[in-house]
C-alpha positions as CSV (number, residue, x, y, z in Angstrom):
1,X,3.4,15.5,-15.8
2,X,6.7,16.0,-13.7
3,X,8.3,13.2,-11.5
4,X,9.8,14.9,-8.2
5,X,12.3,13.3,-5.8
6,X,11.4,14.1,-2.6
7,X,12.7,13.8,0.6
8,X,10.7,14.6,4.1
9,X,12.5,16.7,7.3
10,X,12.8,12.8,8.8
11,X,15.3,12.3,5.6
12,X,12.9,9.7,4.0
13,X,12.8,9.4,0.3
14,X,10.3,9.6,-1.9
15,X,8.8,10.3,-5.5
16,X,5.7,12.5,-6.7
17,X,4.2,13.1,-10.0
18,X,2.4,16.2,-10.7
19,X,0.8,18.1,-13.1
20,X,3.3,21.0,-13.8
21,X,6.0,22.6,-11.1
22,X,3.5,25.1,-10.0
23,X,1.3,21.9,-9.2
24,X,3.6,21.0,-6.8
25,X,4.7,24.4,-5.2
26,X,1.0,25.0,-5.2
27,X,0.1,22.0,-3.0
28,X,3.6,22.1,-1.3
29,X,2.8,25.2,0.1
30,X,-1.4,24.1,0.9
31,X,0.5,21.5,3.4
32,X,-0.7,18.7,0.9
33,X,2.4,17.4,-0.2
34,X,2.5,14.5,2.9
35,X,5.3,11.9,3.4
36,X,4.1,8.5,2.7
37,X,5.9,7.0,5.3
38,X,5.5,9.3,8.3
39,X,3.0,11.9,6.9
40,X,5.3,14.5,7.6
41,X,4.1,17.6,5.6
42,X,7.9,19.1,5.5
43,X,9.0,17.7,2.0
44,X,11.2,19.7,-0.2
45,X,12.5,18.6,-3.6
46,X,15.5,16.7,-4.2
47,X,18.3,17.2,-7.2
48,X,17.1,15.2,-10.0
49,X,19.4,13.7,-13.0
50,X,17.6,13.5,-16.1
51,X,15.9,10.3,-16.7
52,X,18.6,9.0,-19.3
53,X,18.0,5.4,-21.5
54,X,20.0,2.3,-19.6
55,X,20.2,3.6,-15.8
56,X,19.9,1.5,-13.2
57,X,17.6,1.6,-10.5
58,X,17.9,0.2,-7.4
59,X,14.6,-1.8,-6.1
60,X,13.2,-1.0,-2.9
61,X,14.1,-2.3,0.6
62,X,11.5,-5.3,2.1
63,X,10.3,-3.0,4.8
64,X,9.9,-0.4,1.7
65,X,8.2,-2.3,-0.4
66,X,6.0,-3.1,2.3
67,X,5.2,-0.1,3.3
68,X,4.2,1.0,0.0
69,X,1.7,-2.3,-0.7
70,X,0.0,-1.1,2.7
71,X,0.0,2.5,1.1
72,X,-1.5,1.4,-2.4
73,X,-4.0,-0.8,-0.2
74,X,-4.9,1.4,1.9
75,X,-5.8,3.6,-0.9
76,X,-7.9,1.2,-3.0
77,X,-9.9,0.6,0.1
78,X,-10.4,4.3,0.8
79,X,-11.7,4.8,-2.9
80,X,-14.3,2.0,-2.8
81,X,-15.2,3.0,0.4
82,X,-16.1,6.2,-0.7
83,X,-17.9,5.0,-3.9
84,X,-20.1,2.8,-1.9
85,X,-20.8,5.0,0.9
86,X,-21.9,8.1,-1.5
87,X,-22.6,6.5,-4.7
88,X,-26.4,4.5,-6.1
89,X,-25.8,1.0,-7.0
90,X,-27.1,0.0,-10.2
91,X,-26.3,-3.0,-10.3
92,X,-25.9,-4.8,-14.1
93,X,-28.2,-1.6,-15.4
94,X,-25.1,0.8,-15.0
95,X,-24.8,1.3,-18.5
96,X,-28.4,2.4,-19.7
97,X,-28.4,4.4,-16.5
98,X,-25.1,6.2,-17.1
99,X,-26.4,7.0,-20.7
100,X,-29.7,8.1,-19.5
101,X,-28.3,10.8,-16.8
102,X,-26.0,11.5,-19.3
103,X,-28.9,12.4,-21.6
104,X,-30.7,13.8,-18.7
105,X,-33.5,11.5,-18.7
106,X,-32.8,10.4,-15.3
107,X,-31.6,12.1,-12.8
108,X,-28.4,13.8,-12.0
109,X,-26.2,11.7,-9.8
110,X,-22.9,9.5,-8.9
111,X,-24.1,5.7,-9.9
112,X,-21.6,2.6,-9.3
113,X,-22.6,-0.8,-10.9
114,X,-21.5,-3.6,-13.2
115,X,-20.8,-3.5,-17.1
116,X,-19.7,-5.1,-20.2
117,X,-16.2,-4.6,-22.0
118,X,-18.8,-3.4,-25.1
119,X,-21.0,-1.5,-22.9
120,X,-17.9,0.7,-21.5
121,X,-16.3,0.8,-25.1
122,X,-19.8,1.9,-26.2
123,X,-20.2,4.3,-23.4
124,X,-16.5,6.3,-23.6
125,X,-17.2,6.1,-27.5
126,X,-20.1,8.4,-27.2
127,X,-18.2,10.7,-24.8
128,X,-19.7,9.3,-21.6
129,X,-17.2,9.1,-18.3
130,X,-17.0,6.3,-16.8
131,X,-14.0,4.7,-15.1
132,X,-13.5,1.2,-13.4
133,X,-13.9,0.8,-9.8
134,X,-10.9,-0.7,-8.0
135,X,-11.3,-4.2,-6.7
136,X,-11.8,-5.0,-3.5
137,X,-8.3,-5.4,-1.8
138,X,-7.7,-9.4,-1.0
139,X,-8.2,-10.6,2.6
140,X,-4.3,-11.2,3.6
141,X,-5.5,-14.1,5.4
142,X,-7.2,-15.9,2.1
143,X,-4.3,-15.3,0.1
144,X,-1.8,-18.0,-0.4
């Protein structure tokens, strides 16, 4: 992985992991590398320093900040959306059903549902994917 500074053509800054530089000049180029604060796609890289042991940085600005909560929201919404939108619930049975299509005694499909500590342990133990869903985001107006 590679950490980027990047800056858009409306000089906001930013920062980007990817997968190797040609990850980056690949989806650069594909118009997928998008501002995350005025989804400008005209990003270029920034001079990085090396990350060295007992730098400071600086935290991010309120309005920042805020932005980026919305962004991370926004995100986790997006992701369950889709889950539940194209994925069968399973409810509490997502385990034996996850091994089962694995095994291919049931068939093939995307499956959401509850499970156990154990039965995930158990389930990424025998080579099975499987990966949490995000929770749902808070209602703003419940939280204290």
């Amino acid at each position: 992985m590679i950490r980027y500074a990047l800056q858009c053509d409306a000089d906001h800054g930013f920062e980007a992991w990817f997968g190797s530089s040609s990850d980056y000049d690949d989806q650069a180029t594909r118009g997928l590398v998008e501002c995350p604060f005025c989804g400008s796609h005209e990003v270029s890289k920034q001079i990085m320093a090396p990350a060295v042991a007992g730098t400071r940085r600086s935290a991010p600005t309120p309005e920042i900040a805020a932005k980026l909560q919305t962004m991370m929201t926004d995100a986790v919404k997006e992701v369950r959306a889709h889950v539940e939108q194209n994925f069968d619930y399973v409810g509490d049975t997502f385990a034996r059903e996850a091994r089962a299509i694995h095994e291919g005694s049931s068939e093939k499909r995307e499956i959401y549902g509850e499970a156990t500590a154990a039965e995930v342990k158990a389930l990424k133990a025998d080579g099975i994917p499987c990966a949490a869903l995000p929770p749902a985001p808070l209602d703003p107006a419940k939280v204290n």
